[in-house]
C-alpha positions in Angstrom: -13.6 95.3 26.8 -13.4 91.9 27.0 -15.9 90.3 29.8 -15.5 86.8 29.2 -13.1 84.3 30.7 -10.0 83.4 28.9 -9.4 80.7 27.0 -7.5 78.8 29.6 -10.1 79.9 32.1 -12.3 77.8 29.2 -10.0 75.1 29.7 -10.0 74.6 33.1 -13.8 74.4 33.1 -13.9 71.8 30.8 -11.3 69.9 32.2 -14.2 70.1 35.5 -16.9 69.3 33.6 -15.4 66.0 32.4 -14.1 64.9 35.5 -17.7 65.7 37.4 -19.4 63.8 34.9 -17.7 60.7 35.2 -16.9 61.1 39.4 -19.8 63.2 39.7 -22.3 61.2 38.3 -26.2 61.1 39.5 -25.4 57.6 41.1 -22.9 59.3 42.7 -25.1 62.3 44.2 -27.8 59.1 44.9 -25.7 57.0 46.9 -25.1 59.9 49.5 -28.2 61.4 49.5 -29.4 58.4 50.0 -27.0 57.0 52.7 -25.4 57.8 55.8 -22.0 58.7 54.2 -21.7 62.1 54.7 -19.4 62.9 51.5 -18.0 61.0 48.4 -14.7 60.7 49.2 -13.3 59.2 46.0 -15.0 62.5 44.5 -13.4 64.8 47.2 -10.0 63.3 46.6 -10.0 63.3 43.0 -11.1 67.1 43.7 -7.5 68.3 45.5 -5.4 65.9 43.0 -6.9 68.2 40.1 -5.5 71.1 42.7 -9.3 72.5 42.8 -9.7 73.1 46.5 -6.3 75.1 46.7 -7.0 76.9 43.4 -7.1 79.9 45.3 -5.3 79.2 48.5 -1.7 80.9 47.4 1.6 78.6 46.5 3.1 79.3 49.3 0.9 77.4 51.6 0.8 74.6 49.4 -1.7 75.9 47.1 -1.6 76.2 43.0 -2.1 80.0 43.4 -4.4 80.3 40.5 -6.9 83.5 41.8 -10.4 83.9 42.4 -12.0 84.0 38.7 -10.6 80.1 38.5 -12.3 79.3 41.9 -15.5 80.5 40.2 -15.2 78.8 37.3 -14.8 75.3 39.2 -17.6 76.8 41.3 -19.9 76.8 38.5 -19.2 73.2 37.2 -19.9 72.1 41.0 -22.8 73.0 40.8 -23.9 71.9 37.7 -22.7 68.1 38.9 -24.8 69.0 42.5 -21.3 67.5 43.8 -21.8 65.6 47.1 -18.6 67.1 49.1 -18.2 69.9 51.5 -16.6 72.0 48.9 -18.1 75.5 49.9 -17.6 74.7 53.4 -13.6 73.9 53.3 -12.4 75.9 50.1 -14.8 79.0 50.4 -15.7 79.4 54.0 -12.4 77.7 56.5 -10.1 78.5 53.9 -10.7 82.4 53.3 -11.5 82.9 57.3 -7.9 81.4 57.5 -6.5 83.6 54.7 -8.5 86.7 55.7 -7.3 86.3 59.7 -5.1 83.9 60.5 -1.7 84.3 61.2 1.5 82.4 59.4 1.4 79.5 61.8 -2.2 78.7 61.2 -1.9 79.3 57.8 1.2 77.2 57.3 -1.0 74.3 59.6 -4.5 74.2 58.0 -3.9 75.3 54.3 -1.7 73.1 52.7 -4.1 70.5 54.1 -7.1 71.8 52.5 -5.2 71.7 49.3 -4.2 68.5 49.5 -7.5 67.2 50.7 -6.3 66.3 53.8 -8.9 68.3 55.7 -12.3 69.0 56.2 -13.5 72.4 57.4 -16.6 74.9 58.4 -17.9 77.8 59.8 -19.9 77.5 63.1 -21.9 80.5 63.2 -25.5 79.7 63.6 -27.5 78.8 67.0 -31.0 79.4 66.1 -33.6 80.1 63.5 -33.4 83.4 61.8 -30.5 86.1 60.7 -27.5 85.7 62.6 -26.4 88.9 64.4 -23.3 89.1 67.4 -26.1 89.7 70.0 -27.7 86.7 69.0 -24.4 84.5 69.7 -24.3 83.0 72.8 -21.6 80.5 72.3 -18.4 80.9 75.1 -15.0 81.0 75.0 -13.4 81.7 78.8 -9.5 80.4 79.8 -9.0 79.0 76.1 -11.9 76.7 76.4 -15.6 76.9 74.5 -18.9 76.1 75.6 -22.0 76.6 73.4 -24.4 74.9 70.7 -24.0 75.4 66.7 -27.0 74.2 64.5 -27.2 74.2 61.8 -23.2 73.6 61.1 -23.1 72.4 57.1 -20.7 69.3 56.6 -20.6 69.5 60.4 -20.7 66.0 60.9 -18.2 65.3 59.0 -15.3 68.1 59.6 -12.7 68.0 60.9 -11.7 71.0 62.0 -14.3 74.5 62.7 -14.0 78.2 62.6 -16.5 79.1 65.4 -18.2 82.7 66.2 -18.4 82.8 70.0 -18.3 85.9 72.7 -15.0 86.5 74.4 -13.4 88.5 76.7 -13.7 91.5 74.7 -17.1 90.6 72.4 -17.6 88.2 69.4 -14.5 86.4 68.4 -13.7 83.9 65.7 -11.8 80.7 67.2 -10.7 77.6 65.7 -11.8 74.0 66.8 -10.8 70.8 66.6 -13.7 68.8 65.8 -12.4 65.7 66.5 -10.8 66.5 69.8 -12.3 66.3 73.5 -15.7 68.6 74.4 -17.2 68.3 71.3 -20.5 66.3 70.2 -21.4 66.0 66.8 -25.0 64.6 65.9 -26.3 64.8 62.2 -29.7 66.9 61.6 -32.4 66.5 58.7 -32.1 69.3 56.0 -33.9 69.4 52.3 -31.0 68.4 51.2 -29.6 65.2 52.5 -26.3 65.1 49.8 -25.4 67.7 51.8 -25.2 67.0 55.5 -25.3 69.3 58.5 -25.3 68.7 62.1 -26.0 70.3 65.7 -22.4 70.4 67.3 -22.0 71.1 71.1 -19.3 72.1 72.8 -18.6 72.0 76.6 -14.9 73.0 77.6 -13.6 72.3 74.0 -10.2 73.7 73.9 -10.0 76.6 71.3 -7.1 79.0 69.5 -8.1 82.2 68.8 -8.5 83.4 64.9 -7.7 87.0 64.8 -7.6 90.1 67.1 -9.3 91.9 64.8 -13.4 92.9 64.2 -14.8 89.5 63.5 -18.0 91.4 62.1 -15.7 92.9 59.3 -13.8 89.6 59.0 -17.4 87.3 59.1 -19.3 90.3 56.2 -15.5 90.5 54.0 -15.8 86.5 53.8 -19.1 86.1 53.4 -19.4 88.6 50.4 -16.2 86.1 49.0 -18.4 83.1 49.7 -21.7 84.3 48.2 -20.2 85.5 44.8 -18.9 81.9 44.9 -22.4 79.9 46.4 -23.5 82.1 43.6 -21.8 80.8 40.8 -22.6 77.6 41.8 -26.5 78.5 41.6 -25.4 79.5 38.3 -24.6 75.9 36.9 -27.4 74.0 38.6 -29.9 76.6 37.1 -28.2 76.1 33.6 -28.4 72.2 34.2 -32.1 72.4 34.9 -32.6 74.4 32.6 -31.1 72.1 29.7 -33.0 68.9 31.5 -36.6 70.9 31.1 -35.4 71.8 27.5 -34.6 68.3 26.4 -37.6 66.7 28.2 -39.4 69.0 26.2 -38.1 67.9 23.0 -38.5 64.5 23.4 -41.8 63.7 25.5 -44.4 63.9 23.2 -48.4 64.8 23.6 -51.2 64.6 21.4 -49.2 64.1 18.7 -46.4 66.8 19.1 -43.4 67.8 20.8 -44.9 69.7 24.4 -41.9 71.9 23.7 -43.9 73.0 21.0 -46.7 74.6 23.1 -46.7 78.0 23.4 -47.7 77.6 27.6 -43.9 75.1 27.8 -42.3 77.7 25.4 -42.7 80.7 28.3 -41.8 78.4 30.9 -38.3 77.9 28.8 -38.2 81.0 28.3 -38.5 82.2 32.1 -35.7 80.2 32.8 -33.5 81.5 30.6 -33.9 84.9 31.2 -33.4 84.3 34.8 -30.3 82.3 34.2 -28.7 84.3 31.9 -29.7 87.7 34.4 -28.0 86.0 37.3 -24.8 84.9 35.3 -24.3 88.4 34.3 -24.9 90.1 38.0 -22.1 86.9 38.9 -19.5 88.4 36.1 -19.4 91.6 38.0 -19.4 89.9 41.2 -16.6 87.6 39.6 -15.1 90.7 38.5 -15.0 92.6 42.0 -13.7 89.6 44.0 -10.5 89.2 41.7 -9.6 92.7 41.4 -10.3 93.5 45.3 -12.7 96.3 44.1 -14.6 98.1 46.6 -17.9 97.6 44.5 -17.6 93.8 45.9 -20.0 94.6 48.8 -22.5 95.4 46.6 -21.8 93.2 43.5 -21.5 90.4 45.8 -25.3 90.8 47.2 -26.4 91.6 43.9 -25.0 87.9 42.6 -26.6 86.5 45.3 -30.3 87.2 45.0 -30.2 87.2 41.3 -28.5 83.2 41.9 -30.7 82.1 44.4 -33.8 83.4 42.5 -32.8 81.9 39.6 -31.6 78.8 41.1 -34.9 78.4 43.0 -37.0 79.5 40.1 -35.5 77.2 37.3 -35.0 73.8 39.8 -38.8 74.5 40.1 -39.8 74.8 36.7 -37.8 72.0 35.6 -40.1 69.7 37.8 -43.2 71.7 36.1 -42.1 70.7 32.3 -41.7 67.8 33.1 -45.0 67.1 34.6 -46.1 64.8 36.8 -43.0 62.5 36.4 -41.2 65.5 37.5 -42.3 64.9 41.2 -41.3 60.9 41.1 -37.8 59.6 43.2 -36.6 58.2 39.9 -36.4 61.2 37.9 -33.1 63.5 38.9 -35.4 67.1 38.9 -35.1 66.9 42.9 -31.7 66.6 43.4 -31.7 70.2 41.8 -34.8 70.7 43.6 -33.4 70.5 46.9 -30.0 71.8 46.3 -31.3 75.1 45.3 -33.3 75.6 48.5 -30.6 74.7 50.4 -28.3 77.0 48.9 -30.7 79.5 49.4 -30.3 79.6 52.9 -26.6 78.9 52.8 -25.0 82.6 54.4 -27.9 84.3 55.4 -31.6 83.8 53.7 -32.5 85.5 50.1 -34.0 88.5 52.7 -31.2 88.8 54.4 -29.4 89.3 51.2 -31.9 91.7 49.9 -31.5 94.1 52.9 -28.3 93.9 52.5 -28.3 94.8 48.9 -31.1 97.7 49.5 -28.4 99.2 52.3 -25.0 98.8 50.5 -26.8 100.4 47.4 -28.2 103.2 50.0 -24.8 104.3 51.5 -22.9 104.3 48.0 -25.8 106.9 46.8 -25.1 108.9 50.3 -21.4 108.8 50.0 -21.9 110.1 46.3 -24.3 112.8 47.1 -21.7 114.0 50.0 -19.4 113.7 47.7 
């Protein structure tokens, strides 16, 4: 069996990796993180004319219909680049609550937008510190109208459009938002990551169209799983791209007379990282694998992607700043940038404990349902 990507799979990434180095540049990533533009635009643009946010949004809603393993490919490159655009938010969050729930005439309004680029979107789903559970919503919706506070809302500030979790007439619902419309208050919010902006959005009376009739629990856990085996491959590339910064730092500083990469103490640091890399990138195969197919080990491939990512993401961004001593810590070296997008990532969908217990209880009830069986 053959568990690689195919040769135009290949292709395509390349084709990303090209056009993120020259649009995705570390001037680039500077300029926003270091501003108050919320997103790149020219990046963001360039993005839907290479058909990457509707790889997976299907042809007939304006997409290029290409599947899930393609979206993870240009996942993986987007994270290697630490691309300043709310990516995740739009393409693997809006878009899949819109193609998991919404009917044909929401479908037909939002998605040939996010193709084209048109549109910026996010999940609202957050109101306080810790994991996110329907009890713990307290956000509104009564006579087609919301009222409620979101924070932290990523890309928030600069969406257009929001799926928001809020109680209803007959418990949580999803509902979408327009963001730019009356009863809505945006203001921007301080994260480790500044490329990456989120806000606190409040809404009082904003008018609202409901997203499904359905369980949004099911509908909120399906798309999550989607999003982390996605978030995950984009762990994957920044923690390869550290991991090749520590590695040729280590090759050219030189101390006391010798390459540091030749010192046994760098050599296990290098070595760390790889072996968390490479662990991750395999657990993200099978989660690759189980989104595309629509395999019921998704669940649990997609939690197992997830820790293994973030851990590795985390644990590689760090190390990176370690080889490369204490120039690793300065503003004018790029370890940071990697630095903070990994911790921010790490929260993105739930916290690395969240996704443990879910892991731990999805791994649970597949040995029960065995054993019954």
């Amino acid at each position: 069996m053959n568990f690689d990507f195919s040769d135009e799979q290949k292709q395509l990434r390349d084709s990303a990796r090209r056009f993120l180095e020259k649009q995705s540049s570390v001037a680039v990533v500077r300029r926003v993180l270091e501003g108050d533009e919320g997103y790149d635009r020219e990046l963001w643009q360039g993005l839907a004319e290479m058909g990457f946010t509707g790889a997976a949004i299907p042809e007939e809603f304006g997409g290029a219909g290409l599947g899930y393993l393609e979206l993870c490919v240009i996942a993986e490159e987007l994270g290697r680049a630490v691309a300043p655009v709310p990516f995740s938010s739009t393409v693997y969050l809006a878009a899949e609550f819109l193609l998991a729930a919404g009917n044909d005439a929401q479908k037909k309004n939002y998605l040939p937008k996010i193709a084209a680029g048109e549109v910026i979107g996010t999940f609202a789903y957050a109101e306080t510190a810790g994991e996110v559970t329907a009890e713990r919503i307290k956000a509104t919706v009564s006579g087609g109208k919301l009222s409620g506070t979101k924070i932290p809302v990523a890309d928030g500030a600069i969406a257009d459009f929001a799926v928001v979790a809020a109680q209803g007439g007959s418990g949580l619902g999803l509902y979408l938002v327009d963001l730019t419309g009356p009863g809505v208050t945006r203001t921007v919010v301080d994260t480790i990551d500044p490329s990456r902006k989120h806000a606190r959005i409040v809404f009082d009376g904003a008018p609202v169209e409901q997203l499904g009739a359905g369980n949004a629990e099911a509908v909120i856990e399906a798309v999550y799983d989607r999003a982390a085996v996605l978030t995950a491959f984009e762990q994957v590339g920044g923690s390869d791209r550290a991991l090749e910064m520590a590695r040729d730092y280590a090759l050219e500083r030189i101390a006391f007379g010798r390459q540091i990469g030749s010192f046994q103490a760098i050599k296990h640091i290098l070595a760390d990282m790889y072996v968390s890399a490479t662990l991750a990138r395999s657990n993200c195969y099978w989660g690759a694998y189980a989104l595309s197919t629509g395999s019921a080990e998704l669940p649990e491939a997609a939690a197992s992607c997830r820790v293994s990512a973030t851990r590795a993401f985390q644990h590689c961004s760090t190390n990176n700043i370690q080889v490369h001593g204490g120039m690793g810590f300065t503003w004018q070296f790029d370890c940071h940038l990697y630095y903070k997008r990994s911790n921010l990532l790490a929260l993105n969908l739930g916290s690395l404990s969240v996704w443990e217990n879910r892991l731990i209880a999805r791994m649970r009830a597949r040995n029960s349902a065995r054993d019954a069986a």
